[in-house]
N, C-alpha and C positions, 0 to 999 in steps of 0.2 A: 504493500500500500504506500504511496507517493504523498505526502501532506503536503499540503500549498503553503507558502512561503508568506510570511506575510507582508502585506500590499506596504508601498515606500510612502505611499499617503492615499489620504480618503478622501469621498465626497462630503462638501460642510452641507449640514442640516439647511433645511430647506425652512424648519420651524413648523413643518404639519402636526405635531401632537401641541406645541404649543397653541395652535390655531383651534385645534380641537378641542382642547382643553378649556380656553376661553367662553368658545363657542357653546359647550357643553353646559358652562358654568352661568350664560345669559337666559339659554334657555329655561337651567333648573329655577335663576329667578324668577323668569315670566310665570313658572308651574305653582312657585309658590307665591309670588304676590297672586294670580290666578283664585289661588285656594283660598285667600284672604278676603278676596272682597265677593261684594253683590252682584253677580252678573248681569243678572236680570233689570236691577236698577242703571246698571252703565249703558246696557244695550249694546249696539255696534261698538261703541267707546271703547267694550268689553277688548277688541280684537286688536285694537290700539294699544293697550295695556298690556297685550301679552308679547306684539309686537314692538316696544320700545327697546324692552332689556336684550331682546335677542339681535337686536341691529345697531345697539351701542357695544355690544360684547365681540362684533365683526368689524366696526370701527379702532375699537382698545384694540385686536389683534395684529389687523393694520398698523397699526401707530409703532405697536413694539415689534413688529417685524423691521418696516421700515429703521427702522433704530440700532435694532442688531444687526441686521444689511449694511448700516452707515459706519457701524464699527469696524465690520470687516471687511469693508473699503478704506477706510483707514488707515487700520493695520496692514493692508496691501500697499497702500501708497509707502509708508514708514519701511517697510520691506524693499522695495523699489529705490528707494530715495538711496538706505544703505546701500545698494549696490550696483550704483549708479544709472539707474532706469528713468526714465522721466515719465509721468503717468498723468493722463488725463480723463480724468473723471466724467467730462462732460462735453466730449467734443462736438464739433459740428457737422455737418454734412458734407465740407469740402475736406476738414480734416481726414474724417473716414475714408472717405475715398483717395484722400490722397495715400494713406496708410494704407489701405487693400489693396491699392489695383498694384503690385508689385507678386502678391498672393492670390489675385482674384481665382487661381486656379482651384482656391479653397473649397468654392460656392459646387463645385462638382464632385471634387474627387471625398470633398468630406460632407455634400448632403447642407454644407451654408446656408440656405434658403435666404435668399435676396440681399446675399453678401455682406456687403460696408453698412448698406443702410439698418443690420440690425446688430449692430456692434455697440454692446452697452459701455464701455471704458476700452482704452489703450494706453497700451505703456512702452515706450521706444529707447534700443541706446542701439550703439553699434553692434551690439551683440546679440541684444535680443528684440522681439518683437511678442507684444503681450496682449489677449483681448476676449473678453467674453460678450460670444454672442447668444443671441436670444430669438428664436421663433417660435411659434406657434401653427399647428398640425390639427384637421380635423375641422368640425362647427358643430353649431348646435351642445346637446349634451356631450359629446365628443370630441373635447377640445382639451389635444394634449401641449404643454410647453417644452420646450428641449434647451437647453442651458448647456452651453460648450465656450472651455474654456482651450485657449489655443495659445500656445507657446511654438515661437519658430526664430530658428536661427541659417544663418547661412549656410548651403550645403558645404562641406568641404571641397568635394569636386562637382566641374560643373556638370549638369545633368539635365537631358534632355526626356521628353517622355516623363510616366511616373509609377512609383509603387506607392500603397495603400497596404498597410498590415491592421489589422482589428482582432483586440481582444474583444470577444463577446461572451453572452450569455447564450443557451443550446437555442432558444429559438431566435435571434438573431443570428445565429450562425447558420442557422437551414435557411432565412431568407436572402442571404449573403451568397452561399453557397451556390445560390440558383442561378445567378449574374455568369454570364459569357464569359467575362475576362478572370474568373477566379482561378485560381490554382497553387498547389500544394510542393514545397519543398522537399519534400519525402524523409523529412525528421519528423516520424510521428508523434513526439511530446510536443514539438512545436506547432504540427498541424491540426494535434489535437484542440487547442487553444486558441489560432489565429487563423484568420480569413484573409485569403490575401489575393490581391488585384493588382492589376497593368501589368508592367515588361518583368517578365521570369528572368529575364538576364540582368536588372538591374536588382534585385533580390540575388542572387550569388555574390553578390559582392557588399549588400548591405547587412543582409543578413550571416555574419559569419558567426562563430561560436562565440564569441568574444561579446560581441553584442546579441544574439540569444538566452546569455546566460544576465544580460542587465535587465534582458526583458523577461525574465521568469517569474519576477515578482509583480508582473503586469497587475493591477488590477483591472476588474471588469469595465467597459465602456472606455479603456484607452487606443486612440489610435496612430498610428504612425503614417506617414504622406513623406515620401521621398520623390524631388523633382522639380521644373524650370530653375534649378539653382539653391533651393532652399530644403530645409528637414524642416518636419513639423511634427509637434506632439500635440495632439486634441483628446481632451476628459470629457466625458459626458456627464457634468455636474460642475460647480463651480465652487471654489477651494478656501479654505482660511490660509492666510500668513505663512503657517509651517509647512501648511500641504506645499504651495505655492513654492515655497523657496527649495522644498525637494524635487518639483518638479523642473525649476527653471535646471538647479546643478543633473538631474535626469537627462535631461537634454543636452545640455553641455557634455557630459561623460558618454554619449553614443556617440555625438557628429566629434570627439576626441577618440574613441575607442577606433572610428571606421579612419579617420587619417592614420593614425598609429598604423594598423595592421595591416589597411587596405591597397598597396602598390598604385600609384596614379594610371599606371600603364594597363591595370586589371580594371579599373574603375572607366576607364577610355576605351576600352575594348567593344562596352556596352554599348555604344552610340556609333 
């Protein structure tokens, strides 16, 4: 039996039990001021009354999510700041774009939906590029969010075409797997675990043991995007301070492990 290794960082809370919790707690007041009065003397009033507590209780939830959201942007920024990132919390529309279109290649090979323009913060230096995006899947009752954070650094060598390696879950993996361009390095602990797309020849040379073994401790929902010039690491979830600053050095220690090992002449071969 093989134990999984444990993940180099995690997804930060999203605050659903807190929301819950709240939630739960406006409602149990409406039940009991409910039980306290006359209904019959309030009448319609009645529906008002039970209606206050439980949409001030979704408001409070609000307010303190918002709050703890602003701390850990904060603490992202203060993280950024040490290590010489510059980060913008609230840019604009040209900003965005001016930041994306270098990656726009993002919006395809990682599923982006509508690129730059749903880039909630960015953070730039010469070394890295930082940014969580945010869309929305589905309508109606059926409306899921996706929250991806995306850390990318220049590739080491330059690189034409791309690969796409995903750790999943079994059933993103069956719906992964069904894709044209997928295919398999024939290391089955590896293949058991990752999905992987585009050029099989640019994978021989990214994927060597050396950087297999940094990616063992993948956690679920990470992906990898090698190509037009740049590595890229994307989370499906967005990160506190500590997660964050293991994934920036993550990143750093692959596109260093493939210079190290990788011959420029076996890296050129592919193109």
């Amino acid at each position: 039996m093989v134990l999984a290794m444990p993940a180099p960082y995690r997804k930060a809370s999203r605050y659903a039990l807190l929301w819950i919790a709240v939630i739960f707690a406006g409602i149990g007041v409406s039940i009991l001021i409910a039980s306290q009065v006359d209904g019959e003397k309030l009448g319609a009033w009645m529906m008002l009354v039970f209606a206050v507590p439980i949409i001030l209780s979704m408001v409070v939830a609000a307010v303190i999510n918002h709050r703890l959201d602003k701390k850990r942007i904060e603490g992202l920024r203060q993280l950024f700041e040490r290590r010489g990132i510059t980060m913008d919390t609230n840019p604009d529309a040209a900003q965005r774009d001016q930041f994306y279109q270098p990656i726009s290649f993002l919006t395809e090979w990682m599923g982006l939906q509508a690129g730059a323009a749903n880039i909630q913060w960015l953070a730039a230096s010469k070394q890295f590029g930082v940014f969580e995006h945010l869309f929305v899947t589905g309508s109606g009752k059926h409306v899921q969010e996706h929250l991806e954070t995306v850390v990318v650094v220049p590739s080491p060598y330059r690189t034409e075409g791309g690969l796409t390696a995903r750790r999943a879950g079994f059933s993103m993996k069956r719906a992964w797997r069904k894709t044209e361009a997928r295919f398999e390095i024939g290391v089955p602990e590896f293949d058991r675990d990752w999905v992987l797309s585009g050029n099989p020849i640019l994978a021989e040379w990214f994927l060597i043991p050396q950087v297999r073994e940094i990616l063992a401790d993948a956690p679920r929902g990470e992906a990898w995007v090698l190509g037009n010039n740049y590595l890229c690491l994307s989370f499906d979830g967005v990160l506190q301070p500590d997660s964050m600053e293991a994934v920036l050095d993550r990143t750093k220690r692959v596109a260093e492990t493939i210079e190290k090992f990788v011959p420029f002449e076996a890296a050129k071969v592919a193109f």
